[in-house]
Backbone as JSON, one array per atom type, in Angstrom:
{
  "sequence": "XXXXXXXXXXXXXXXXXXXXXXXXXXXXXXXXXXXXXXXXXXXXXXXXXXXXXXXXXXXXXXXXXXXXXXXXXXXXXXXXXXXXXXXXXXXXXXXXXXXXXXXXXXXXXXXXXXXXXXXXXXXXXXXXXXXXXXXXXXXXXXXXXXXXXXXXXXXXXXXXXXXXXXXXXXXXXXXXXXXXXXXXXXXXXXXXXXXXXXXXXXXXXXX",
  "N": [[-62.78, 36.77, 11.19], [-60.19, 37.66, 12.42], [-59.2, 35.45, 12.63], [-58.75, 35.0, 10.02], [-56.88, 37.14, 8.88], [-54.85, 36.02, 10.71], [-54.15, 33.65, 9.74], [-53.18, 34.17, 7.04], [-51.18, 35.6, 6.85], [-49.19, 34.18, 8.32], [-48.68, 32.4, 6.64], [-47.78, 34.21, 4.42], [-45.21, 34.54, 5.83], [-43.91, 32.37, 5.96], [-43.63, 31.59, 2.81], [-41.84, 33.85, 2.45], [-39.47, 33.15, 3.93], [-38.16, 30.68, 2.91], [-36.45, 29.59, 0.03], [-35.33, 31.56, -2.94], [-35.3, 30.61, -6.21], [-33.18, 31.73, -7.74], [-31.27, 31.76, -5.41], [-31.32, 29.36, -5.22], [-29.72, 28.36, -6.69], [-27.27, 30.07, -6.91], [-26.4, 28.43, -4.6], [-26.26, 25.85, -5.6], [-23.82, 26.47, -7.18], [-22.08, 27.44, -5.72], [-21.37, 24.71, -3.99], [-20.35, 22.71, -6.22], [-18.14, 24.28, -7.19], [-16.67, 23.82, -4.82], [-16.84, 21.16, -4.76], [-15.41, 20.6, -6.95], [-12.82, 20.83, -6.39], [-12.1, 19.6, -3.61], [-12.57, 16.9, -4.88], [-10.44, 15.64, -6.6], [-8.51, 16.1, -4.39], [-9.24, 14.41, -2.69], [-8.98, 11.86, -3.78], [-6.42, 11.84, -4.94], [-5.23, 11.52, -2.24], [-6.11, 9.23, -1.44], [-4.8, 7.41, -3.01], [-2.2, 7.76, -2.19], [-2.82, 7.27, 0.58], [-2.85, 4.04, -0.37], [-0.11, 3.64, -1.36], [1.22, 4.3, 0.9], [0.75, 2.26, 2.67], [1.03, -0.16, 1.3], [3.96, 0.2, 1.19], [4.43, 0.54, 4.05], [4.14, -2.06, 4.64], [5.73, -4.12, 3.36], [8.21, -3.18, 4.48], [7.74, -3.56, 7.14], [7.32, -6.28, 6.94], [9.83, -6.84, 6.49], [11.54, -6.28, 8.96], [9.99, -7.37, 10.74], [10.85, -10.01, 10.04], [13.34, -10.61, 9.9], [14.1, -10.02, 12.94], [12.77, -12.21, 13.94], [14.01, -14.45, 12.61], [16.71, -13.82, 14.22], [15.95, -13.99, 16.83], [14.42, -17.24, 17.53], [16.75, -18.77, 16.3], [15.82, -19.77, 13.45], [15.97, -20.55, 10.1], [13.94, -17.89, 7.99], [11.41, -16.78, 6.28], [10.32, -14.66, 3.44], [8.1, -14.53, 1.13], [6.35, -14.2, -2.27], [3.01, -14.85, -2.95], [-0.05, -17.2, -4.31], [-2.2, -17.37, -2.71], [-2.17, -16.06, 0.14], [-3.59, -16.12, 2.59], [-4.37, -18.7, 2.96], [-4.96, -21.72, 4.89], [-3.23, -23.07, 3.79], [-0.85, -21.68, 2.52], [1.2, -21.09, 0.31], [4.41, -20.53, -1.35], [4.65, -18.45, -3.87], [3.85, -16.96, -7.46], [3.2, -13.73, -7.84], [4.31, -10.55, -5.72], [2.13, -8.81, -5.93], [0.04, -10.56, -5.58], [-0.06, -10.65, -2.82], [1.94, -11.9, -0.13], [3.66, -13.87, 1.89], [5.17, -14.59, 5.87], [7.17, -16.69, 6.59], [8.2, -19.79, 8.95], [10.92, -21.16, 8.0], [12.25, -23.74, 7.95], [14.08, -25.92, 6.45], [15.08, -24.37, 4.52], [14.41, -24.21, 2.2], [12.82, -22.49, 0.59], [10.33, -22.93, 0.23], [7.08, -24.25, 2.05], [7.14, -26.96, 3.14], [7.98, -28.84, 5.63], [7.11, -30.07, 8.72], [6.27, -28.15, 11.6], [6.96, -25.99, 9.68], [5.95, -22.75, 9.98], [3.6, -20.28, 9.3], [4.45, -17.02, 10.23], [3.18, -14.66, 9.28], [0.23, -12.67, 7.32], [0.18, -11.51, 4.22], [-2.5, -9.89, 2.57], [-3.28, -9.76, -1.17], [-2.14, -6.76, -2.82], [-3.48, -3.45, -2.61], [-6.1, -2.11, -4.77], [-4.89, -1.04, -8.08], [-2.25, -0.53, -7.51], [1.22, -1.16, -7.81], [3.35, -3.45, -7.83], [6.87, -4.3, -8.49], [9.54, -6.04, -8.77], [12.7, -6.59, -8.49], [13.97, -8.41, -11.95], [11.85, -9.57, -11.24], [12.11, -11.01, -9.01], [10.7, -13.19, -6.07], [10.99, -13.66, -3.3], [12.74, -13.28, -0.18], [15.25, -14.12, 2.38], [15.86, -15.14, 5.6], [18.93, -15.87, 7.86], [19.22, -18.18, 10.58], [20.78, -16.58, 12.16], [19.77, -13.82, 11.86], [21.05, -12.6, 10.08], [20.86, -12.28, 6.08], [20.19, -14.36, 3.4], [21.02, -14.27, 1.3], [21.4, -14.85, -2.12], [19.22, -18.02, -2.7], [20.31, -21.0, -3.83], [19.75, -21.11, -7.38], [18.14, -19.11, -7.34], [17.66, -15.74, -7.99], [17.45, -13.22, -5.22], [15.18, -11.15, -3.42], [16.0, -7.41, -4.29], [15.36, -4.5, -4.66], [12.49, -3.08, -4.85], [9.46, -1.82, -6.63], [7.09, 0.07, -5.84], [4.47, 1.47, -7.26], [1.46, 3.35, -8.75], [-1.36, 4.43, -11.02], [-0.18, 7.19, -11.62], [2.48, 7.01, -12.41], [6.23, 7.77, -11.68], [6.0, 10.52, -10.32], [6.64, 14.63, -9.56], [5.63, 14.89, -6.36], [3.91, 16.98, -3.77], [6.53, 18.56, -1.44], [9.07, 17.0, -2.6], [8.36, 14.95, -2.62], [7.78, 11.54, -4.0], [5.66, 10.35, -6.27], [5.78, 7.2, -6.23], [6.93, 4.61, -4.57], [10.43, 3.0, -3.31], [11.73, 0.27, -2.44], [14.62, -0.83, -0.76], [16.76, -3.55, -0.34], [19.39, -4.77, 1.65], [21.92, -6.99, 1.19], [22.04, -8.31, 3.88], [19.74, -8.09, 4.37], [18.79, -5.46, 6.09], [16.3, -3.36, 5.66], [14.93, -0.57, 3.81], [12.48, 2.42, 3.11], [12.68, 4.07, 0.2], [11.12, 7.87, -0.57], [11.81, 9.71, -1.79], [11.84, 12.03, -4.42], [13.93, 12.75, -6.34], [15.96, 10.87, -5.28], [15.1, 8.74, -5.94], [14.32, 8.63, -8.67], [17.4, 9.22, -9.19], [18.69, 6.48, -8.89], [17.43, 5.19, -10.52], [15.01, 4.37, -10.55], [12.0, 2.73, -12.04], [8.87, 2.78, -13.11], [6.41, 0.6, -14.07]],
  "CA": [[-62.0, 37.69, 10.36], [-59.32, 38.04, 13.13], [-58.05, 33.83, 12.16], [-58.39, 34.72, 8.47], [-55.74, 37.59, 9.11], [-53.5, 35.37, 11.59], [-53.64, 32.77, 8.79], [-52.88, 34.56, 5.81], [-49.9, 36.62, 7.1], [-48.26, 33.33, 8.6], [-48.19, 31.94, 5.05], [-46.96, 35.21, 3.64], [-43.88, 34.28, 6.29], [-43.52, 30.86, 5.48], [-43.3, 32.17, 1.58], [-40.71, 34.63, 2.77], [-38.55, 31.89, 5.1], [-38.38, 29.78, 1.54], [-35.11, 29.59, -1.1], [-35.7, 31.17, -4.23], [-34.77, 29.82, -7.52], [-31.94, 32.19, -7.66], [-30.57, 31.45, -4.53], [-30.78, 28.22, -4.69], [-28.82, 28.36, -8.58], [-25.8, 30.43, -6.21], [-25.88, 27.68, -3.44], [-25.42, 24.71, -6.41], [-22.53, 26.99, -7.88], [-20.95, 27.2, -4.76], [-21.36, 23.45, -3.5], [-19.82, 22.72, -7.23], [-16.54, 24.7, -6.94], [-16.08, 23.03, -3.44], [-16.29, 19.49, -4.88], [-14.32, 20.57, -7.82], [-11.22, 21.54, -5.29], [-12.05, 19.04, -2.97], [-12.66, 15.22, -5.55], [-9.27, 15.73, -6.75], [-7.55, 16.29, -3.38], [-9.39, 12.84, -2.18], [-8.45, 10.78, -5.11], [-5.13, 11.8, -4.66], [-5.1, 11.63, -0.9], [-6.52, 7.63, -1.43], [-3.72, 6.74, -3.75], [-0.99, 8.12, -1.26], [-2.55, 5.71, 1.7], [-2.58, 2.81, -0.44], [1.09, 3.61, -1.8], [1.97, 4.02, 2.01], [0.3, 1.22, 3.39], [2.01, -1.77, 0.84], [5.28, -0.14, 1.64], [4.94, 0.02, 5.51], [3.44, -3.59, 4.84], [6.81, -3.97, 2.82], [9.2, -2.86, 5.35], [7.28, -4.35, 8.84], [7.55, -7.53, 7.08], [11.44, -7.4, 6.45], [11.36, -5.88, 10.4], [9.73, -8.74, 11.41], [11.22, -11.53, 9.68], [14.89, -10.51, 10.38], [14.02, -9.97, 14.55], [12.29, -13.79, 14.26], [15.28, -15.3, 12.67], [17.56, -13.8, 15.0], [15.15, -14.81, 17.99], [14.21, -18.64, 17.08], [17.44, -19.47, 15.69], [15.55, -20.25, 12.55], [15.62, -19.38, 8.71], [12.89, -17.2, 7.9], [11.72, -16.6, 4.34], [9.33, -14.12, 3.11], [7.87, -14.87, -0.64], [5.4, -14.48, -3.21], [2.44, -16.18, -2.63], [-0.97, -17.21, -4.62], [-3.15, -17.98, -1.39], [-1.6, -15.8, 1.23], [-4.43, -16.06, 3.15], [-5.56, -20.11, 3.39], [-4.29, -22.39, 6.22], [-2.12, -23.94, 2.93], [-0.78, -21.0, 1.55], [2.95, -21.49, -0.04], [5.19, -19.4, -1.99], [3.83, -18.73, -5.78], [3.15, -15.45, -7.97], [4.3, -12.69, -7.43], [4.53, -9.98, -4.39], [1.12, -8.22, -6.14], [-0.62, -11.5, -5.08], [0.31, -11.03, -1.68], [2.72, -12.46, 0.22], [3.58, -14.61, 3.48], [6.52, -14.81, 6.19], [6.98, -18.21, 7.12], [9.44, -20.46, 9.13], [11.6, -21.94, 6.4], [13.2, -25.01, 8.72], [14.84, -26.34, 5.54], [15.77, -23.26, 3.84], [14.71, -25.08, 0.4], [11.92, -21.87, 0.28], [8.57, -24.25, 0.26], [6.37, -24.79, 3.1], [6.68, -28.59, 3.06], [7.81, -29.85, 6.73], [6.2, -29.9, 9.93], [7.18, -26.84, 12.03], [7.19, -24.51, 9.03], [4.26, -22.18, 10.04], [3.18, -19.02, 8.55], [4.24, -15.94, 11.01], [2.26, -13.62, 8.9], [0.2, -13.17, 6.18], [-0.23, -10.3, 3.55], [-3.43, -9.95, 1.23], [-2.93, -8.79, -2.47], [-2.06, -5.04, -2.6], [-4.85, -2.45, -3.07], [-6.34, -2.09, -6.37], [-4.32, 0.45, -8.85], [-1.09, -0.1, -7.06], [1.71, -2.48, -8.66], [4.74, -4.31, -7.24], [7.83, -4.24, -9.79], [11.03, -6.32, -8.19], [14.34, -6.76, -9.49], [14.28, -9.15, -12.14], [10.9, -10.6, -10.71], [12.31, -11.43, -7.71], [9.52, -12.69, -5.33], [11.57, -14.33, -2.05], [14.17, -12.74, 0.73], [15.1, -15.24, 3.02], [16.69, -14.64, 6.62], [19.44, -17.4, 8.27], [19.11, -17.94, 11.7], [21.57, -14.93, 12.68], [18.88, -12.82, 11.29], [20.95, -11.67, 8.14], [19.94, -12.43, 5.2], [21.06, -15.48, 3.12], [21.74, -14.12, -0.11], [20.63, -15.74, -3.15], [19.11, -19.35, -2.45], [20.06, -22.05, -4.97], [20.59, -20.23, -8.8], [17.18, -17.8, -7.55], [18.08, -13.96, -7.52], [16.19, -12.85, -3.81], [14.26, -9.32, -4.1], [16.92, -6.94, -3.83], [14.39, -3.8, -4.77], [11.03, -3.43, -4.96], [9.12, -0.41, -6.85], [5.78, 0.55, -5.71], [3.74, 2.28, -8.22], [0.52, 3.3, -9.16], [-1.21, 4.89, -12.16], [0.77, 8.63, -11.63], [4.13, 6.37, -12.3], [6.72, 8.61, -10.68], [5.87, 11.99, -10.3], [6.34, 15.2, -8.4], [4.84, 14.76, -5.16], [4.21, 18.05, -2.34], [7.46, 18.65, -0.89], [9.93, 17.05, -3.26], [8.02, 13.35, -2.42], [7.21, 11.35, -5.62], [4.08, 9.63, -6.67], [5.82, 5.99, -6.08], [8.23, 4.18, -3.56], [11.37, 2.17, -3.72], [12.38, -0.37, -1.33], [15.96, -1.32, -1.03], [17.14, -4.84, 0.4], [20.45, -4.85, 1.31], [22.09, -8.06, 0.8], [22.27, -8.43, 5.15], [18.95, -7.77, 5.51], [18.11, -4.23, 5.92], [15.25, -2.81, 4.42], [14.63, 1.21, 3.35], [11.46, 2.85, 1.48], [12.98, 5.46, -0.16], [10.14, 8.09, -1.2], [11.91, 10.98, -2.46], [11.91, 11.91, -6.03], [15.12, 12.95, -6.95], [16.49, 9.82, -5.1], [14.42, 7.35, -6.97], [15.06, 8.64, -10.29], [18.86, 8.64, -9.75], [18.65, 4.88, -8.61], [17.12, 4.89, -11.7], [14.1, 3.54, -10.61], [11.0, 2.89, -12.93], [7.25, 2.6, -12.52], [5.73, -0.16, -15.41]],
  "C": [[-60.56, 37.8, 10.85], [-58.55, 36.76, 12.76], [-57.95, 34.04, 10.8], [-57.1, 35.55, 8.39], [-54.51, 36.6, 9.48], [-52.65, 34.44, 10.14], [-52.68, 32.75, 7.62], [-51.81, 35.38, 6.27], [-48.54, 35.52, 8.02], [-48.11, 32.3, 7.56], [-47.58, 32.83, 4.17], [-45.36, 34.94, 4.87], [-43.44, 33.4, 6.12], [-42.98, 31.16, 3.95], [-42.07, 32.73, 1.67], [-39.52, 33.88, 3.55], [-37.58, 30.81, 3.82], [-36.83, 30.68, 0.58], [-36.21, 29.94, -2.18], [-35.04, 30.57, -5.32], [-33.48, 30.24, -7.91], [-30.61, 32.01, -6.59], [-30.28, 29.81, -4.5], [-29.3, 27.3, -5.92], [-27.7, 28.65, -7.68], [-25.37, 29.36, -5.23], [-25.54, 26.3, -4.62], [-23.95, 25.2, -6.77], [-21.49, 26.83, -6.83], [-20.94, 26.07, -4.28], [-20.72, 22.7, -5.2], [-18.56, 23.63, -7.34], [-15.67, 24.08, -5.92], [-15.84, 21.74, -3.91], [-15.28, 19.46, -5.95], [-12.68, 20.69, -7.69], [-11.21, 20.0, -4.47], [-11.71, 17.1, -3.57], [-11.4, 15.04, -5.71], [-8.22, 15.43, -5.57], [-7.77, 15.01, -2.9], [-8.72, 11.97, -2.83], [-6.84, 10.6, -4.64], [-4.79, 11.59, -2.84], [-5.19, 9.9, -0.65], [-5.59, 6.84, -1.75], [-2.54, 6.87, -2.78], [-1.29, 7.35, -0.28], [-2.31, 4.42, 0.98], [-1.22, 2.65, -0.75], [1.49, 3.36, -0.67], [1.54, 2.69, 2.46], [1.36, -0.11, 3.07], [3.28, -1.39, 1.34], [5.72, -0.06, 2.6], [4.74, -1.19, 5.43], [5.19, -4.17, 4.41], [7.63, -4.46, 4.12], [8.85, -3.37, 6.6], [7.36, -5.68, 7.99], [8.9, -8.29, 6.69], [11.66, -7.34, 8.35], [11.32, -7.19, 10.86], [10.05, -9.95, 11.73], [13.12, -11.61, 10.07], [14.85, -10.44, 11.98], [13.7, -11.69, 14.59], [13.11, -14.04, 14.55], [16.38, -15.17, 13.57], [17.04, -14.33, 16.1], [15.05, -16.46, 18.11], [15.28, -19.02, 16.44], [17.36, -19.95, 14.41], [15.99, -19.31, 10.98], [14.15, -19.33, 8.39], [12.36, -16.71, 6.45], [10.2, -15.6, 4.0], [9.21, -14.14, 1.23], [6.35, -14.69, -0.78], [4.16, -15.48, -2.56], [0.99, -15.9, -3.22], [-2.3, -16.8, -3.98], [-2.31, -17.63, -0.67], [-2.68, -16.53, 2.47], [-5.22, -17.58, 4.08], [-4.29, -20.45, 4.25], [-2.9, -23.11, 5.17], [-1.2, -22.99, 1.97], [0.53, -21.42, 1.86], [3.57, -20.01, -0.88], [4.86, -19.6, -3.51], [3.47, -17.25, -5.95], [3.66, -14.39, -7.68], [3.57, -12.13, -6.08], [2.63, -9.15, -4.79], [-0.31, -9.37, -5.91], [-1.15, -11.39, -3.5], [1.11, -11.78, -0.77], [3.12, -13.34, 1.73], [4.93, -13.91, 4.16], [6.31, -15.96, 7.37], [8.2, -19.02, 7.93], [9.97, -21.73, 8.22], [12.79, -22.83, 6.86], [14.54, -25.5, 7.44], [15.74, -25.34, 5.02], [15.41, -23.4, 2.41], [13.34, -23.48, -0.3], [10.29, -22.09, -0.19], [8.36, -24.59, 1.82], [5.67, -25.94, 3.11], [6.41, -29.29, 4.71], [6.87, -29.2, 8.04], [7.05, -28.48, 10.76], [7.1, -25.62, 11.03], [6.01, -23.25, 8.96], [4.41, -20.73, 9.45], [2.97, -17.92, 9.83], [3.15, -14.81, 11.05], [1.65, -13.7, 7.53], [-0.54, -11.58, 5.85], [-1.71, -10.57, 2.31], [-2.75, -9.36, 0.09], [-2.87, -7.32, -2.28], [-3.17, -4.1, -3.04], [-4.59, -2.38, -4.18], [-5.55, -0.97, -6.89], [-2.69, 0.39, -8.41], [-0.27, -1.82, -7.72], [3.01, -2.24, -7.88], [5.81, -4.67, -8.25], [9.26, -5.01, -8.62], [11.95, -6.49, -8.94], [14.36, -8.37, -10.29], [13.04, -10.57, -11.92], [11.06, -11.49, -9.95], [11.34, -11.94, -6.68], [9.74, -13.65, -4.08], [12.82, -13.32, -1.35], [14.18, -13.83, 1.6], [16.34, -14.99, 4.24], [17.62, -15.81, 7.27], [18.72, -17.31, 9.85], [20.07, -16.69, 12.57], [20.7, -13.9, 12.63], [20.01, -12.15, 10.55], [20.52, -12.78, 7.29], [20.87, -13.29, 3.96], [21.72, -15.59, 2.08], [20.74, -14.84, -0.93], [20.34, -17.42, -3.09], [19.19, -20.14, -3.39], [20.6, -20.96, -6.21], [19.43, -19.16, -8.4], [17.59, -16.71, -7.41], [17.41, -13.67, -6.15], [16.39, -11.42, -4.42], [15.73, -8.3, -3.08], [16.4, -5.16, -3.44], [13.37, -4.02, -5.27], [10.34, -1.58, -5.87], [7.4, -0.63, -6.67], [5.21, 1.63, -6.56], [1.85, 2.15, -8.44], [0.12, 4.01, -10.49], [-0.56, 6.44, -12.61], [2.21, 7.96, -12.5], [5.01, 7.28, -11.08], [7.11, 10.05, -11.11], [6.41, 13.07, -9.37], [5.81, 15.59, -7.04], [4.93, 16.31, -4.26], [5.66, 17.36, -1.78], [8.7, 17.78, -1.24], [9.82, 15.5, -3.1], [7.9, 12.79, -3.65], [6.24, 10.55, -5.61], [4.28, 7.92, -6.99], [6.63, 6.29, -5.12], [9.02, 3.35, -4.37], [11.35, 1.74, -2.8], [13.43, -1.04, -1.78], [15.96, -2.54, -0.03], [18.39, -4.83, 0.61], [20.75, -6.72, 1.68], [22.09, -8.87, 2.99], [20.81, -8.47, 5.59], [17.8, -6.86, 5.64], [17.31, -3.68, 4.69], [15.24, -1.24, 4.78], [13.42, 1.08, 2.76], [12.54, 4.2, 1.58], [11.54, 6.43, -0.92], [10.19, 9.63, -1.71], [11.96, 10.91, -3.84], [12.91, 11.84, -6.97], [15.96, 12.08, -6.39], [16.29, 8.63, -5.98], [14.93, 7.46, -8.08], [16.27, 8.62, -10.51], [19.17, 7.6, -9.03], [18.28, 4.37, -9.77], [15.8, 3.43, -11.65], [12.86, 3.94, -11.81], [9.89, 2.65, -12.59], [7.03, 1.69, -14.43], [4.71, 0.92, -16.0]]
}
């Protein structure tokens, strides 16, 4: 009689220990306001690394290629490229392909002769994000001084670059905007610009 008690009054606590149906209705409601605050803030938090990422990728590979050329005496050429990635990759496509930075012995902007090796190499840019250059620009090219050689032959070289994704260019927290710009100056130097009210009176655009 004394185990039928024990029994039956440590299942009436187990019962009592237990979510009811109401409580467990307030704990969905509240785990549903949290993701409704929170999905948003990710999304947008995802898009802002991949925006940053291409245009530190951007800017470390003007960095880079202007320190070479001044180092190695060589010209240095960063371009477009189909096949960043294979042991044969060349210059082709645009910058949303991915791109190389290669030693450009000739200067002719083709990785034909011996010696011309591939310093670095960029994959295509994260999904959602787009590469806009001046004119569809998709080469800069450094001398051996490390500046920068100007326009090679009749090609324009990338003078700006606009990073965008599907926001175009928006208000960003703290007066940032929801793309970049990168400036080239004709020497060389690279900028991201990633304010808002800079961009738009540069009169930059997002496709």
């Amino acid at each position: 009689m004394g185990f039928a008690r024990l029994y039956i009054g440590w299942m009436l606590s187990r019962r009592e220990s237990g979510f009811t149906l109401y409580e467990l209705l307030i704990a969905m409601v509240i785990v549903g306001i949290i993701l409704s605050f929170g999905i948003p803030n990710f999304a947008e938090f995802t898009q802002n690394s991949r925006l940053a990422s291409t245009s530190n990728d951007f800017l470390g590979s003007f960095q880079m290629a202007r320190s070479e050329a001044a180092r190695s005496k060589n010209n240095i050429t960063i371009c477009a490229s189909t096949n960043p990635l294979a042991a044969t990759a060349n210059c082709g496509g645009s910058f949303n392909d991915g791109w190389i930075v290669f030693v450009d012995i000739d200067g002719d902007l083709n990785r034909s002769g011996a010696g011309e090796n591939i310093i670095r190499a960029y994959p295509p840019v994260a999904s959602g994000v787009n590469v806009t250059t001046n004119g569809g620009a998709t080469y800069f090219s450094f001398a051996g001084t490390g500046l920068g050689r100007g326009d090679v032959g009749l090609t324009p070289a990338l003078s700006t670059a606009m990073i965008c994704d599907g926001r175009g260019i928006d208000v960003a927290p703290g007066g940032r905007a929801t793309a970049r710009r990168m400036v080239a100056t004709a020497l060389g130097r690279a900028t991201i610009i990633s304010d808002h009210e800079v961009i738009q009176a540069a009169g930059g655009v997002c496709p």
